[in-house]
PDB file of N, CA, C and O in Angstrom:
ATOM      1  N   UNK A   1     -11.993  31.890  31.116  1.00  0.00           N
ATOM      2  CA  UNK A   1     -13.022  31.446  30.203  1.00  0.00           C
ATOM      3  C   UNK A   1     -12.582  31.625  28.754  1.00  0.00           C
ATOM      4  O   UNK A   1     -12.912  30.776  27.926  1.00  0.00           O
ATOM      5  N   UNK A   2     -11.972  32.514  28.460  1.00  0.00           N
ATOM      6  CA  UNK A   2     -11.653  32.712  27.163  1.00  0.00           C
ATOM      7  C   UNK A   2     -10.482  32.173  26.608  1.00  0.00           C
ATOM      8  O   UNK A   2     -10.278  32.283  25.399  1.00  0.00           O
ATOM      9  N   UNK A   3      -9.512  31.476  27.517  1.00  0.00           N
ATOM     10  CA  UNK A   3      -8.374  31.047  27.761  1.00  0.00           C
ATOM     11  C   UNK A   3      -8.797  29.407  26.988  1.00  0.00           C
ATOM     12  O   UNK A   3      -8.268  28.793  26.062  1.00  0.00           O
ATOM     13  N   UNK A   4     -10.139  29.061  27.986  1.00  0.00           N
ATOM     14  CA  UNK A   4     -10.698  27.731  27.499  1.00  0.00           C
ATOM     15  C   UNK A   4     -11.006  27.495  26.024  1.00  0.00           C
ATOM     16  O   UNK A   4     -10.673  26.526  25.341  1.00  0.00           O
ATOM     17  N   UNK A   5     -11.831  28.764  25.603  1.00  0.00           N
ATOM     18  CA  UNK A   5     -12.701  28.690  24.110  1.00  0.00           C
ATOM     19  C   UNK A   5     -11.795  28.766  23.195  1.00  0.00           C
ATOM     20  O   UNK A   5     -12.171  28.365  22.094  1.00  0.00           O
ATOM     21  N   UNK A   6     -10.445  29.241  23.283  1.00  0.00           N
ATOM     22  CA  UNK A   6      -9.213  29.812  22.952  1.00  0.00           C
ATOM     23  C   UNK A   6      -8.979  27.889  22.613  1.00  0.00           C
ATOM     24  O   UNK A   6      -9.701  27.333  21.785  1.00  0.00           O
ATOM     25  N   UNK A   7      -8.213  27.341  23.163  1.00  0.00           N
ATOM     26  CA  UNK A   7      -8.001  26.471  23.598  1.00  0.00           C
ATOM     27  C   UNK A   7      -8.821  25.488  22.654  1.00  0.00           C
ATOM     28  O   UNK A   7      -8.307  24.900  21.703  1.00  0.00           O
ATOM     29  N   UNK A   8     -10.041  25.387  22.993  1.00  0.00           N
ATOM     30  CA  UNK A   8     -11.017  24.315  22.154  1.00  0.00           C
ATOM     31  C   UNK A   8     -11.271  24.812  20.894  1.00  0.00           C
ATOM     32  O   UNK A   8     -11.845  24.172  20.012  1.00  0.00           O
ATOM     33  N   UNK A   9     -10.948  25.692  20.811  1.00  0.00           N
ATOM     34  CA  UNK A   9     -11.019  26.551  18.977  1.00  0.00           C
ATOM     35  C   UNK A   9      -9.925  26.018  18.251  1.00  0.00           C
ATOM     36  O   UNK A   9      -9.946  25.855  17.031  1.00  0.00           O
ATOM     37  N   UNK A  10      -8.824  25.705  19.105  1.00  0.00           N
ATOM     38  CA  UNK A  10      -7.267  25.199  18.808  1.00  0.00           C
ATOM     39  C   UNK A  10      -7.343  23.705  18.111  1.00  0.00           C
ATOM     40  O   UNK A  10      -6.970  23.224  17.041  1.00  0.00           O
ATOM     41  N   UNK A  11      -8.055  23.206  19.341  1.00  0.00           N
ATOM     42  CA  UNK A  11      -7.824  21.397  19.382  1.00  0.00           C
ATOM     43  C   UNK A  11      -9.031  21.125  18.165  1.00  0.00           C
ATOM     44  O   UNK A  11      -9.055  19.977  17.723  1.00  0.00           O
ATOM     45  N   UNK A  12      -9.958  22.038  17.641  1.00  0.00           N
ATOM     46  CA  UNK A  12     -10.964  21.587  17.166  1.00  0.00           C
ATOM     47  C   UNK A  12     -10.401  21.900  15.436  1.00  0.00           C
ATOM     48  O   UNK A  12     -10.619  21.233  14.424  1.00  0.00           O
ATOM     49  N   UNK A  13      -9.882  22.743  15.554  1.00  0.00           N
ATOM     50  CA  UNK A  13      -8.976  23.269  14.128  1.00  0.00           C
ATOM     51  C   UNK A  13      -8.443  21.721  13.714  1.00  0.00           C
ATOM     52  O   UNK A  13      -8.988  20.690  13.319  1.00  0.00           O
ATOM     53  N   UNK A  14      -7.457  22.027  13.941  1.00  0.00           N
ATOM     54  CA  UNK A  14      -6.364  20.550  14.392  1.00  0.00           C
ATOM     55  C   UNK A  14      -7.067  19.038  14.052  1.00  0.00           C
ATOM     56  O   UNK A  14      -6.727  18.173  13.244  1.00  0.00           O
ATOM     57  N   UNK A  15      -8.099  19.093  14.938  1.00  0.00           N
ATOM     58  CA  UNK A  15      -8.658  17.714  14.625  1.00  0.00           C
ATOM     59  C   UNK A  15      -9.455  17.633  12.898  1.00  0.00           C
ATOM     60  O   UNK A  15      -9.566  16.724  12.074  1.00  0.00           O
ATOM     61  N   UNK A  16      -9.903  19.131  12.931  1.00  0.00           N
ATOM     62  CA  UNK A  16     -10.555  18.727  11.519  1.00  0.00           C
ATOM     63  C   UNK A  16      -9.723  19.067  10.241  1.00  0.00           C
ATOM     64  O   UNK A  16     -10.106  18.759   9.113  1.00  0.00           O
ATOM     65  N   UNK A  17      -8.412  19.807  10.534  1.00  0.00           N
ATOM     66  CA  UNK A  17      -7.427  19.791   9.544  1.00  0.00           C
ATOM     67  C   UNK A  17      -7.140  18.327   9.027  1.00  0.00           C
ATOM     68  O   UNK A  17      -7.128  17.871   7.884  1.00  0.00           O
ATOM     69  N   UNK A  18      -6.843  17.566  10.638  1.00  0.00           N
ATOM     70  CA  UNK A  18      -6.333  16.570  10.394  1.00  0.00           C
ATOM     71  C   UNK A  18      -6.975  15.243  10.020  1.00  0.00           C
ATOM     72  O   UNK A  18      -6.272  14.240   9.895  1.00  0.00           O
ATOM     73  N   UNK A  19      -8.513  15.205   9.808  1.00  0.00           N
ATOM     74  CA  UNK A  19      -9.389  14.446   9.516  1.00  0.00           C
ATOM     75  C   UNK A  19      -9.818  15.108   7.909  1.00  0.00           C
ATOM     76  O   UNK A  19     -10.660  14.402   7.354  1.00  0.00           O
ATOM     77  N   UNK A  20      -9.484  16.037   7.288  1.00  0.00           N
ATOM     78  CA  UNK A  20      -9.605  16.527   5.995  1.00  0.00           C
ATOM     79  C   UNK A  20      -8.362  16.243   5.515  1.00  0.00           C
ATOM     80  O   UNK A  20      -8.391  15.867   4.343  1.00  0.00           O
ATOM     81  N   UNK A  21      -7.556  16.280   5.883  1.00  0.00           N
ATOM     82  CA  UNK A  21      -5.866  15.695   5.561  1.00  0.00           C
ATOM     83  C   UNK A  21      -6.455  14.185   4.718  1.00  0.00           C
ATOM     84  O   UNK A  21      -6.702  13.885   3.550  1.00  0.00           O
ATOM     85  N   UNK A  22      -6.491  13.646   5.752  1.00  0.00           N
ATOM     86  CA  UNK A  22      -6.860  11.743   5.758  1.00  0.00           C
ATOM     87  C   UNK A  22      -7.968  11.532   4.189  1.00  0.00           C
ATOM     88  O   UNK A  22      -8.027  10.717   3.268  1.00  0.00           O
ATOM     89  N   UNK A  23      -8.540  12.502   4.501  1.00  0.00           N
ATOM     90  CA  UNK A  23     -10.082  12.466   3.239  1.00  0.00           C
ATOM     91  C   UNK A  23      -9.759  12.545   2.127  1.00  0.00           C
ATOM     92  O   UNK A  23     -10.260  12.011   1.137  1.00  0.00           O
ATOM     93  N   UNK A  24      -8.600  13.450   2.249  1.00  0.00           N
ATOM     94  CA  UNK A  24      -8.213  14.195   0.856  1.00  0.00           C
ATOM     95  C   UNK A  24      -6.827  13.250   0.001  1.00  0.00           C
ATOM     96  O   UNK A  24      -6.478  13.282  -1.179  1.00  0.00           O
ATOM     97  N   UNK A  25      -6.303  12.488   1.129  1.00  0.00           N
ATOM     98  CA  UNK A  25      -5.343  11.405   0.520  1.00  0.00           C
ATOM     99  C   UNK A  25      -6.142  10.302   0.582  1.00  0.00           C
ATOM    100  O   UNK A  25      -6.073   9.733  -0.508  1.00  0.00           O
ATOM    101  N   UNK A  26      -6.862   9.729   1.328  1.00  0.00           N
ATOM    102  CA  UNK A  26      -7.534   8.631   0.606  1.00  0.00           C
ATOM    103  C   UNK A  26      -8.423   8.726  -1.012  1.00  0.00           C
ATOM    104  O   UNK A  26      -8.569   7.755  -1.754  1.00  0.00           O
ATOM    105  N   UNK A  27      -8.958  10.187  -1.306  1.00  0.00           N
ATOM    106  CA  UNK A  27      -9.091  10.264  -2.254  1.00  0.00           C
ATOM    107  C   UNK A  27      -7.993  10.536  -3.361  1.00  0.00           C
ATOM    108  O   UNK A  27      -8.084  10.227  -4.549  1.00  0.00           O
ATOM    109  N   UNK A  28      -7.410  10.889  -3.016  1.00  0.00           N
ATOM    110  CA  UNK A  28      -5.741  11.353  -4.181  1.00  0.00           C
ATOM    111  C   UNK A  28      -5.476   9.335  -4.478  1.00  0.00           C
ATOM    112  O   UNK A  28      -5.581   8.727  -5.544  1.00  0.00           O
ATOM    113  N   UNK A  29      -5.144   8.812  -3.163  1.00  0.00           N
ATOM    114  CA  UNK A  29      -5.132   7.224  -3.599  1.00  0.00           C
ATOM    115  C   UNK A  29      -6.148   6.606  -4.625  1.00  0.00           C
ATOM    116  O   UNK A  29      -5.768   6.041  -5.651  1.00  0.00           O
ATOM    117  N   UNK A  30      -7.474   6.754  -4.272  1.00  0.00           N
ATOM    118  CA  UNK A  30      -8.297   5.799  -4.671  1.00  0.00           C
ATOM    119  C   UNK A  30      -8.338   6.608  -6.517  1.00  0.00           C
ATOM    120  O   UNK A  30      -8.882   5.975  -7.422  1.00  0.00           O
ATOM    121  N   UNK A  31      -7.822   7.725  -6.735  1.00  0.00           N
ATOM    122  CA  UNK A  31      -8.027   8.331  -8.436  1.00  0.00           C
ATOM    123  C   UNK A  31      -6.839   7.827  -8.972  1.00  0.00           C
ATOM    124  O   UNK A  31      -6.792   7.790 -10.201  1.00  0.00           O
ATOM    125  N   UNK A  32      -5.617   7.327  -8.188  1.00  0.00           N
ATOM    126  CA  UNK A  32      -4.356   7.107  -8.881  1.00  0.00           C
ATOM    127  C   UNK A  32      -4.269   5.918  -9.024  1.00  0.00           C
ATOM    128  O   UNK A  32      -4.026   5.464 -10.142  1.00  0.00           O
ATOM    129  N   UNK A  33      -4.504   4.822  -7.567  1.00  0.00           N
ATOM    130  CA  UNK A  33      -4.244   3.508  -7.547  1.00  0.00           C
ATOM    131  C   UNK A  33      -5.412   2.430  -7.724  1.00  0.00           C
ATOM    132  O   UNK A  33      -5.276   1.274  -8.124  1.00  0.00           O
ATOM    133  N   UNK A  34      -6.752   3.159  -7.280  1.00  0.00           N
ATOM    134  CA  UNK A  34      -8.141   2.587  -7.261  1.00  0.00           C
ATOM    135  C   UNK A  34      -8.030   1.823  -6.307  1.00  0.00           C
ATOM    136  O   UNK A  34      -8.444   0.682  -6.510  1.00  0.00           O
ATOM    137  N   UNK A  35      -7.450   2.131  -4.936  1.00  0.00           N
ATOM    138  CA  UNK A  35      -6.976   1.217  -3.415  1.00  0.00           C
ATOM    139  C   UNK A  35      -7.735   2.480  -2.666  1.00  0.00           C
ATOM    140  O   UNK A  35      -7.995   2.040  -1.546  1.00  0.00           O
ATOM    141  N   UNK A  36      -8.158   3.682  -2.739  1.00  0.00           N
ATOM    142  CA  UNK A  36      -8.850   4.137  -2.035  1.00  0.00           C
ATOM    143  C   UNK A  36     -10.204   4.310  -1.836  1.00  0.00           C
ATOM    144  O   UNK A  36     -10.942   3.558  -2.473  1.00  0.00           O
ATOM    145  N   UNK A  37     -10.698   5.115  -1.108  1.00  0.00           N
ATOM    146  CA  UNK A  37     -12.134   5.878  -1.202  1.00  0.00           C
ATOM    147  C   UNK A  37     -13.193   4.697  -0.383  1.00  0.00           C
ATOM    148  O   UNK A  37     -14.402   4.529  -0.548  1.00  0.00           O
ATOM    149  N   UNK A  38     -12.217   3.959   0.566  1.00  0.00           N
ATOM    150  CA  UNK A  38     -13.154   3.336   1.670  1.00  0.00           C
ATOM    151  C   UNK A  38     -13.198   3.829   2.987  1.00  0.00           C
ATOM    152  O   UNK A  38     -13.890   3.122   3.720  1.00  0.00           O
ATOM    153  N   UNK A  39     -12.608   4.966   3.618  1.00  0.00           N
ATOM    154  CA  UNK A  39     -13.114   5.320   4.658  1.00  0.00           C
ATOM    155  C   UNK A  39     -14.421   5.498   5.355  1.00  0.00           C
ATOM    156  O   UNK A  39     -14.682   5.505   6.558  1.00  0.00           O
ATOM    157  N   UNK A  40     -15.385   5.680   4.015  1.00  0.00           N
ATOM    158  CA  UNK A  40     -16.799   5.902   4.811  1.00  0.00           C
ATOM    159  C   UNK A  40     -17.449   4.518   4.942  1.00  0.00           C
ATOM    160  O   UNK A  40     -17.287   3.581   4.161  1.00  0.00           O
ATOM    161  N   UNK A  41     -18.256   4.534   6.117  1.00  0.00           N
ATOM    162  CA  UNK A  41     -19.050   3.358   6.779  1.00  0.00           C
ATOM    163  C   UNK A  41     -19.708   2.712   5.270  1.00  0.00           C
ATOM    164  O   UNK A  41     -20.371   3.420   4.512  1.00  0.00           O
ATOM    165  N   UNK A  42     -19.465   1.575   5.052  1.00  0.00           N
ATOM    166  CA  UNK A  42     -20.875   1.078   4.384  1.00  0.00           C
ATOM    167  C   UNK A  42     -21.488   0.128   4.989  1.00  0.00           C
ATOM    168  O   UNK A  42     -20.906  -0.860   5.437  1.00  0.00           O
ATOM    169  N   UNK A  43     -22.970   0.366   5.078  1.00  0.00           N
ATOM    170  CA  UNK A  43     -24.045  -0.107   6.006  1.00  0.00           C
ATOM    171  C   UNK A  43     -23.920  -1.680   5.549  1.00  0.00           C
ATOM    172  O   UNK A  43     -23.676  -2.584   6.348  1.00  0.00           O
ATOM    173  N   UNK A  44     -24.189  -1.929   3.694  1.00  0.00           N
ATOM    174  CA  UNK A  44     -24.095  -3.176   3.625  1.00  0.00           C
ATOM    175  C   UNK A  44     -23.111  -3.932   3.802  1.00  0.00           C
ATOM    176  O   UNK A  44     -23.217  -5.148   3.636  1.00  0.00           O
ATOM    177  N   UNK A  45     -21.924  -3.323   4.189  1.00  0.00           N
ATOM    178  CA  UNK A  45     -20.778  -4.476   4.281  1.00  0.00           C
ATOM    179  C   UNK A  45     -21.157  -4.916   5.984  1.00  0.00           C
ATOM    180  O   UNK A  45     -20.579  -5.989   6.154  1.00  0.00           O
ATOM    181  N   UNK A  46     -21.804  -4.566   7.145  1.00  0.00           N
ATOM    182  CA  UNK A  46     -21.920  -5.127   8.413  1.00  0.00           C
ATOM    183  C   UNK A  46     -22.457  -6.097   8.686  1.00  0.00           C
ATOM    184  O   UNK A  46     -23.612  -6.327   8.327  1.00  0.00           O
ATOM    185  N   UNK A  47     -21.827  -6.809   9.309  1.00  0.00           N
ATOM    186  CA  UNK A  47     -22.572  -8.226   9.232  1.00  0.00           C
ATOM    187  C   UNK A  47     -23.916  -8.012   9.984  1.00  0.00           C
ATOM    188  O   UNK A  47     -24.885  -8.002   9.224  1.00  0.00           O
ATOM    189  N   UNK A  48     -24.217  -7.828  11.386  1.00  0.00           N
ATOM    190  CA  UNK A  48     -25.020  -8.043  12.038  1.00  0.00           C
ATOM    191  C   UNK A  48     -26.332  -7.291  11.465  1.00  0.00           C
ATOM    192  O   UNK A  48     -27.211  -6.915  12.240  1.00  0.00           O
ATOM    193  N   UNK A  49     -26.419  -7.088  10.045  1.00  0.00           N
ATOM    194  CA  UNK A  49     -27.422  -6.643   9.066  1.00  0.00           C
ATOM    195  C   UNK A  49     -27.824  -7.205   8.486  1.00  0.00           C
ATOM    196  O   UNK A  49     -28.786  -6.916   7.773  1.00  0.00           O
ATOM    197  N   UNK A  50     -27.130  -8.497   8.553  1.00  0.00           N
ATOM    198  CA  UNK A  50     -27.677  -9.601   7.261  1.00  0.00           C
ATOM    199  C   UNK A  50     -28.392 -10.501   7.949  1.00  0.00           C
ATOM    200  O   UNK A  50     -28.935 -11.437   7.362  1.00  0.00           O
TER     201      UNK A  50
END
């Protein structure tokens, strides 16, 4: 059991290192080149809204 939580404490690190990684260079892009800072959803760009 602890082997498991061990384990998912690991993969869960990892995933959100690596999803704060991504956040933090799309923002470093979008202040240098003004090509970033679209990762987050925008509602009005979906079509099946209009």
């Amino acid at each position: 059991m602890k082997k498991r939580i061990l384990e998912f404490l690991i993969i869960f690190m990892i995933f959100f290192a690596g999803a704060g990684s991504i956040l933090f260079l799309d923002e470093m892009c979008r202040e240098t080149t003004g090509e970033g800072g679209n990762l987050v959803l925008d509602i009005d760009k979906l079509k099946f809204f209009h």
